[in-house]
N, C-alpha and C positions, 0 to 999 in steps of 0.2 A: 488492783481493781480495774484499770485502764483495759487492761489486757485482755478481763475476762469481760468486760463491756460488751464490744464489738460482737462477740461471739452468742453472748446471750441474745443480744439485739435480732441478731442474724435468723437465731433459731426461733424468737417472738416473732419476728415479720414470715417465716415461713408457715408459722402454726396460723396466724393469721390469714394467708392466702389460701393455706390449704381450707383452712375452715369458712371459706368465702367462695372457694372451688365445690367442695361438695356442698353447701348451701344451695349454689347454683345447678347442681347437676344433681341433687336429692328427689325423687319423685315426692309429690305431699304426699300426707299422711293418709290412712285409709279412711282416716272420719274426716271428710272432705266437709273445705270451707269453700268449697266454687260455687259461683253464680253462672246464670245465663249469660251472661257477657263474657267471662272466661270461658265458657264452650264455644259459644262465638266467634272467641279470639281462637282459640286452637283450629276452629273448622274453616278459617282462611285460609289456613298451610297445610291442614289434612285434612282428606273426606270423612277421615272418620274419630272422633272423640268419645275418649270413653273416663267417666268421672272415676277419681278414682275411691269413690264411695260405692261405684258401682262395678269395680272391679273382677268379684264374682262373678259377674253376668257374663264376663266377656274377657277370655286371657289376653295376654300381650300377643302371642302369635295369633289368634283368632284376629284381636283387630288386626295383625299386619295382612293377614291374608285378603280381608275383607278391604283395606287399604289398595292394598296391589288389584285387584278384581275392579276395583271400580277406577284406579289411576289405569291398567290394562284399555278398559273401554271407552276413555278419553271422554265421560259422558259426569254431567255438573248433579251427582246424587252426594247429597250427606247425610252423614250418619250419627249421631248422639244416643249413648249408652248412660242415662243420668237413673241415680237412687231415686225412688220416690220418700222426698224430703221435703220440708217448708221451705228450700232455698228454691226449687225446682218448683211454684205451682204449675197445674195442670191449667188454669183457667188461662186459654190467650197464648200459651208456652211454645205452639208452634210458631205463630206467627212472630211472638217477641223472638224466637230462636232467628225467625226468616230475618226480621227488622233489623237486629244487631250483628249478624252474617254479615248480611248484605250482597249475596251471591243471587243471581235466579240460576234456581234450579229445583231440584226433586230434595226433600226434607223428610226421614225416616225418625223417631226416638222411639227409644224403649224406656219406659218409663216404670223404675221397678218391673212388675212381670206386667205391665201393660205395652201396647203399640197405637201407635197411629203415625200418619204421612200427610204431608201434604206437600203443594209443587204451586210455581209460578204456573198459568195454563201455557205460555208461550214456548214450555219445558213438554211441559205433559197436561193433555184435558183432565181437567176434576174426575170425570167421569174414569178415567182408566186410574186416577190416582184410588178411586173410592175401593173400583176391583179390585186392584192389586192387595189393595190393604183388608178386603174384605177374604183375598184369596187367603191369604197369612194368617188368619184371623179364626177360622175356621175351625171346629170342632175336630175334625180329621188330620189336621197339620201338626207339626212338633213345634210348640211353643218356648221352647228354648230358644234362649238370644241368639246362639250363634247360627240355630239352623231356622229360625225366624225370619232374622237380617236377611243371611244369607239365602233365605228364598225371595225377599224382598227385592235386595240388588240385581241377581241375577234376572230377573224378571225387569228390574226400570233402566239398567244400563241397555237394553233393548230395545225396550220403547221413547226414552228421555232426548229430547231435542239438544244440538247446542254440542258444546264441547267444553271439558275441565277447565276450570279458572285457572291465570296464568300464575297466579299465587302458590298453585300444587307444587308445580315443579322445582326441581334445587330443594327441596325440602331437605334442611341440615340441623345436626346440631340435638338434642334431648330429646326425652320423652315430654307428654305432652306437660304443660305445668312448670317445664324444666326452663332454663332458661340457654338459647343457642353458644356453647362458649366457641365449640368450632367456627362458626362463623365470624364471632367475634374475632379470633385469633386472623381468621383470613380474607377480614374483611375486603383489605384492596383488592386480593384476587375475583372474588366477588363482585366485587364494581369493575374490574377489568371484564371479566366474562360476561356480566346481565347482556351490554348490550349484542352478542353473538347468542346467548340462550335465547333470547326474546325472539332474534330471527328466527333461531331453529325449532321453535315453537309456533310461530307464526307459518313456517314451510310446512310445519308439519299437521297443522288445520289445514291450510289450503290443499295440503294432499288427500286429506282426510275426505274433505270436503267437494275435489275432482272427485274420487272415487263414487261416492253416493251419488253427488250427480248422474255417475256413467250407469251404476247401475240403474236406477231409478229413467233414466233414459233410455235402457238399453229394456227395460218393460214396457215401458210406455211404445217402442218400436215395433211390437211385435203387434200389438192394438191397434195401432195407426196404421199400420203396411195393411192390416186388413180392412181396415175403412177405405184405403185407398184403391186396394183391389176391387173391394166391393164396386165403389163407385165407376173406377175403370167397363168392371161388368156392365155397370146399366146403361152406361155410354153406347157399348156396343152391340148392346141391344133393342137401342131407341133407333125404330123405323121413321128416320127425319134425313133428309139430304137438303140443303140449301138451295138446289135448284130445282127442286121438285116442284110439279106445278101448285099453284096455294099459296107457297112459300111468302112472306112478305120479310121488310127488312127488320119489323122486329120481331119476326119468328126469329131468321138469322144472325140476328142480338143477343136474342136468350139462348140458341143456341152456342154462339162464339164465348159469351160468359162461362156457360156450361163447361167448353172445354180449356180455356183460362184458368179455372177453377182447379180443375184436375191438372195440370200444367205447374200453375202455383203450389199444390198442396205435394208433388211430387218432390216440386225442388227445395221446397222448404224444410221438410222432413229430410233432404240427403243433407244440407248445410247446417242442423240442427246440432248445436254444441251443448245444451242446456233443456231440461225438462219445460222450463219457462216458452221454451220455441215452440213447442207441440202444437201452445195457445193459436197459432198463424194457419195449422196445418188443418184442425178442423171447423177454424171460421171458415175457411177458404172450400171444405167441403159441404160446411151446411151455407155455402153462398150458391154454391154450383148445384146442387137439389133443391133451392128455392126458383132456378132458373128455371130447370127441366120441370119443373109444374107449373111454370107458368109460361113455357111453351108448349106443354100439354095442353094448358087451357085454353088456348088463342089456338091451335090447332083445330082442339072440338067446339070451338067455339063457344067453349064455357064462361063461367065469370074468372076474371083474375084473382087467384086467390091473393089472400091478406098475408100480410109476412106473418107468419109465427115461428118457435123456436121449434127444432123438431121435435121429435116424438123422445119423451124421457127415459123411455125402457130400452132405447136401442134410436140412436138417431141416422142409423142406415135405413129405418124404416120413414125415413124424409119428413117432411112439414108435418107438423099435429096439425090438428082438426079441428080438435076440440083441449076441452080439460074437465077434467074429470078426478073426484072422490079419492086418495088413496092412500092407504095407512100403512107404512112398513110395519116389518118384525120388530116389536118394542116400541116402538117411535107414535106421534100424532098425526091422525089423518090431513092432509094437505092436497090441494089442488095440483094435478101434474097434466103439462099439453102431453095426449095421444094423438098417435097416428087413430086411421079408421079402423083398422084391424082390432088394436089394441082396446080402444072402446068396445068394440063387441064383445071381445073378450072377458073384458072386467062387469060389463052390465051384463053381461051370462053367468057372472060368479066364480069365470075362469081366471086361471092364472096368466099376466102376460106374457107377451117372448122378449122376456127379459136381455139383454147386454150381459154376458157373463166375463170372465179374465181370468187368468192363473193366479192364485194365490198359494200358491208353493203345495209340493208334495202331489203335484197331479192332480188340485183340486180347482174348481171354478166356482165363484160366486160374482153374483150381480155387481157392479161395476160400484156403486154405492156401497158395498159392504167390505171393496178390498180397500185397500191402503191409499195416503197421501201422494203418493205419483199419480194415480190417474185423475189431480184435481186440474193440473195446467188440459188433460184430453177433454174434462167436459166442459171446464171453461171456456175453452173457444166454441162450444154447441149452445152453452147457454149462458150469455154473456151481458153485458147489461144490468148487471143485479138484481137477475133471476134467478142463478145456481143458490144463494141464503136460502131461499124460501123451499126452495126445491130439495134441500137435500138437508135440512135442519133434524136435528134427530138420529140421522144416519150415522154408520161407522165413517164414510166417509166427512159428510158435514161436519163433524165432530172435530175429526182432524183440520180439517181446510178454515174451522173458527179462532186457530192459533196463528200466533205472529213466527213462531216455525216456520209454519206450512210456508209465508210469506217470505222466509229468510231463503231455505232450503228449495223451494219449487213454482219459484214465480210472483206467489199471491196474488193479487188485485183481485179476483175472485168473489173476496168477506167483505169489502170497503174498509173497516177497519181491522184488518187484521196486520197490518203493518208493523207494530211492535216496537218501541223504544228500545230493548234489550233483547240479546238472544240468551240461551243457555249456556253457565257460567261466565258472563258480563258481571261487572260491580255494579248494581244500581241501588245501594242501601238500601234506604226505606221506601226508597219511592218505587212502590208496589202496590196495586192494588188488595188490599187485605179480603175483598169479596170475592174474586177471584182466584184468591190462594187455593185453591180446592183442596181437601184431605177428605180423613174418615169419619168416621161416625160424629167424634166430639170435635171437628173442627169448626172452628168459629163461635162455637156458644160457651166454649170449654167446660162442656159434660163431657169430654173423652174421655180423661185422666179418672178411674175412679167412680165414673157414674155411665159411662158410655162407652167411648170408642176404646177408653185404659182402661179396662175394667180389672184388670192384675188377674185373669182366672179364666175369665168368664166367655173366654172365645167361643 
């Protein structure tokens, strides 16, 4: 009996581990007992969760590709693929997804055959989070999960601020549900590497992070060289010599400003390492066109004009005049200082001679409808916390009202745009829930079912 003891014992203790191994490493069952808190917990380590009640929706290699595509893009978008079930309501589900996350970032579910998104705004403005999700939404679009998602991601890893939480990376160990035995097994190696992972994660945002600067600077140069040319031009074609007769010393005040001005905005613009710099380059030119008109006016003998900011459709058109009426594309009418011209213009019914810029593919629009680089160029034209009021409603304003903009391009511009967290930062709950922006059902939770989920009814 002794003999055969041991041997029993031996093969009990392995049926027992083995059955405690696959326990561990069993995916659940397809009639899934998850809550939102276990999506939660899985989309700390993955961007993308998919229940496995909702399995249909979405295969295992779909999520892995959709996985890689948004880990690829180093950008804080997640993803959740949940059954429409009583465990999952729709009422609140985005935000309780955001609150027990606890990531900011950009927030996708498919809810059964429903969708909706919603994002931190210092990730993504409400407003692009609404498009996107209205773009997916569509009567025209293929409403399948996977080419759904996938229209979705490939669109907000583009637009989404911030970079992937540090929690993606080293992702080891089961599917989701499953529980890590790999890790377990290795764990010292693990705590031997985190702290070289962590640098090499950290090297590899700040590289991320050099690079956008560069380009985002290296647009912003091509606009500024020409403000500076411009202004160069009118220097040299201003009939003023400091000892010409007339001349007094503070004609040759405002004129030595004047070229100070140009002097400063040239070298500041070559030593610029950062889009935030630009900010120096055109205070420094709307200081030196505040000068030249008001050595224009002590010339003709006029009155000194009043500081104003310059003209808001093109501030090489020098000091406004006035302010005047004006309502962009989409947006609500607001007061903007013109130049003289520009008033004529607009009280004739015409159009002004708008500031245009490249926005890629050979095209140009008004400087307010391209992108968050040119907000440090009109920050230094319109400074003071004038630019809010000025550009509220715009493509640009839009962007320059997140704590992005502030992280990535300077900020000071919004006053509060400064931001406690950037995009994928940990800040649990502490998120404003009115500014979570999403689709249709976000915030009153009619999405699911009555609105923005409507399982159909794109």
């Amino acid at each position: 009996m002794r003999k055969r003891f041991f041997p029993t014992l031996l093969a009990g203790l392995l049926l027992i581990c083995s059955a405690a191994a696959l326990a561990l490493t069993t995916p659940a069952s397809a009639a899934s007992t998850a809550t939102v808190a276990d999506a939660a917990q899985a989309l700390r380590n993955d961007p993308v969760y998919v229940d496995p009640g909702a399995r249909d929706q979405l295969s295992t290699a779909q999520e892995k590709e959709l996985e890689n595509k948004i880990r690829d893009a180093d950008k804080p978008v997640l993803v959740a693929v949940l059954p429409d079930t009583a465990a999952f309501p729709p009422q609140g589900l985005l935000q309780t997804l955001r609150s027990d996350t606890g990531i900011t970032g950009v927030y996708a579910i498919r809810l059964g055959d429903g969708f909706d998104a919603g994002a931190d705004p210092q990730v993504m403005p409400t407003r692009a989070v609404d498009n996107l999700t209205a773009a997916v939404k569509t009567p025209s679009t293929d409403t399948d999960a996977a080419n759904q998602l996938n229209a979705f991601v490939d669109r907000a890893v583009e637009q989404a601020r911030g970079s992937a939480p540090a929690s993606w990376s080293g992702r080891a160990g089961s599917a989701h549900g499953g529980a890590p035995v790999g890790v377990l097994v290795t764990l010292g190696a693990v705590l031997v590497a985190g702290g070289a992972g962590a640098l090499a994660i950290s090297r590899r945002n700040r590289r991320r992070r050099a690079r956008e600067e560069r380009a985002a600077l290296d647009k912003l140069r091509i606009v500024v060289d020409e403000d500076i040319t411009a202004y160069g031009e009118k220097l040299e074609r201003l009939d003023f010599h400091p000892a010409e007769a007339g001349a007094d010393d503070a004609m040759r005040a405002d004129y030595e400003r004047a070229l100070d001005s140009y002097e400063s905005a040239k070298t500041t613009m070559e030593r610029a390492e950062h889009p935030s710099d630009v900010r120096g380059v055109t205070q420094a030119l709307e200081d030196g066109r505040y000068s030249l008109a008001v050595l224009e006016a002590r010339r003709t003998g006029a009155a000194i004009p009043a500081r104003r900011p310059p003209c808001f459709f093109d501030p090489r058109h020098g000091p406004s005049v006035a302010d005047v009426l004006w309502t962009p594309s989409g947006g609500a009418a607001r007061e903007v200082p013109v130049c003289g011209a520009d008033e004529v213009r607009l009280r004739q019914g015409e159009d002004p001679m708008s500031r245009t810029v490249d926005v890629g593919d050979g095209r140009r629009r008004p400087y307010w409808e391209a992108g968050p680089a040119y907000g440090p160029w009109a920050g230094g034209y319109f400074g003071g916390g004038l630019l809010p009021g000025l550009l509220v409603g715009t493509v640009l304003g839009s962007m320059l009202a997140t704590p992005a903009y502030a992280a990535e391009y300077g900020g000071g511009d919004f006053g509060g745009a400064g931001g406690d967290y950037s995009g994928g930062d940990v800040s649990g709950s502490d998120f404003d829930s009115s500014g979570f922006g999403g689709g249709d059902g976000f915030g009153d939770g009619g999405g699911f079912g009555g609105g923005g989920f409507d399982g159909g009814g794109f």
